[in-house]
Phi, psi and omega in degrees: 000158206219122172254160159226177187227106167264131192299349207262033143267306184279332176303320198285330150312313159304316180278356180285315169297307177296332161300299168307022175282302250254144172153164162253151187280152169260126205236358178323318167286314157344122170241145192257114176322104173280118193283308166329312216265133225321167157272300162266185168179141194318110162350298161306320198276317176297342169295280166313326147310323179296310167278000144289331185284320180290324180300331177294329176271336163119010166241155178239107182221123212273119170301089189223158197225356185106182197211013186253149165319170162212161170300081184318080200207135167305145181108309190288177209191135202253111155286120166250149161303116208235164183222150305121070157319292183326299189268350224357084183246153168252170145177231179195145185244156163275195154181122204233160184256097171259058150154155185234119146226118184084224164243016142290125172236179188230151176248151172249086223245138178218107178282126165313156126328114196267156179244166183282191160277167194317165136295145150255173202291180218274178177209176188236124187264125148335138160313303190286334174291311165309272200333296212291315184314298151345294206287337195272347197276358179297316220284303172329290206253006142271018182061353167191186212251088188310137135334106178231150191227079162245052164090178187269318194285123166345107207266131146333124202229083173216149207292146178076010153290111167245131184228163235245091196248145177268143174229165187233084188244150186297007173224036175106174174254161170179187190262124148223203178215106155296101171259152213253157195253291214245186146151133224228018174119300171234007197220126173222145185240186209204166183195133184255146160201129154351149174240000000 
């Protein structure tokens, strides 16, 4: 007795299957893949861009994002470091790549509050140097240059220090209190007023 065995249920199953491959995609949506068009790009060249969206709005501030690649892609989106020569202020901007075409892209730079820069920390004057300072802003509205007495020990040098010194002019005496306004380190300037 002789079996044979046929194979023709399973071809016609493959081929049914494989017919059921066959359609169409809707591609409409699809954006087509530029093979030229970069994938990342320098942080830095994203700095600079940036500070052209600013300088257009009327300010000149210097920008850094940094020196690392980034992804060239909508969406992404950077925190940089931002400067103020003129006022010498700091702060920071976002700068994000809100759209791409080709390698032209357009950015959206979004600014901090800018803060000042630090204060700097404090320094120490002579008595007699404050006395002398004192004495010239005194000079002005007494008509001539008093005698200021604010002690013997060295005075502390910071915005918002006041100390508290006496003066002696041929049209009288009295008390005032010398505040210090400014002061950048090596430079401090002062406002007097009467007590």
């Amino acid at each position: 007795m002789t079996r044979t065995r046929t194979f023709a249920p399973a071809l016609l199953a493959a081929s049914l299957l494989l017919s059921g491959c066959a359609g169409s995609i809707d591609t409409s949506g699809a954006v087509r893949v530029d093979d030229g068009a970069p994938t990342t790009i320098n942080a830095a060249e994203l700095a600079i861009a940036a500070e052209g969206v600013v300088a257009e709005q009327g300010f000149t501030v210097d920008i850094d994002c940094g020196a690392d690649d980034v992804p060239f892609v909508v969406g992404t989106s950077l925190e940089c470091a931002a400067f103020d020569e003129a006022t010498e202020t700091s702060g920071a901007y976002t700068v994000t790549i809100s759209s791409i075409d080709g390698t032209d892209y357009v950015l959206d730079v979004v600014g901090s509050e800018v803060a000042p820069t630090p204060p700097a920390e404090s320094a120490f004057e002579t008595a007699a140097a404050f006395a002398g300072l004192t004495a010239d802003a005194l000079s002005g509205p007494l008509g001539e240059t008093p005698v200021v007495d604010c002690g013997t020990a060295d005075i502390e040098i910071f915005t918002g220090q006041e100390v508290r010194c006496a003066y002696e002019a041929s049209s009288g005496s009295g008390i005032v209190i010398a505040t210090v306004t400014s002061f950048d380190g090596s430079f401090y300037e002062i406002s007097v007023v009467e007590e």
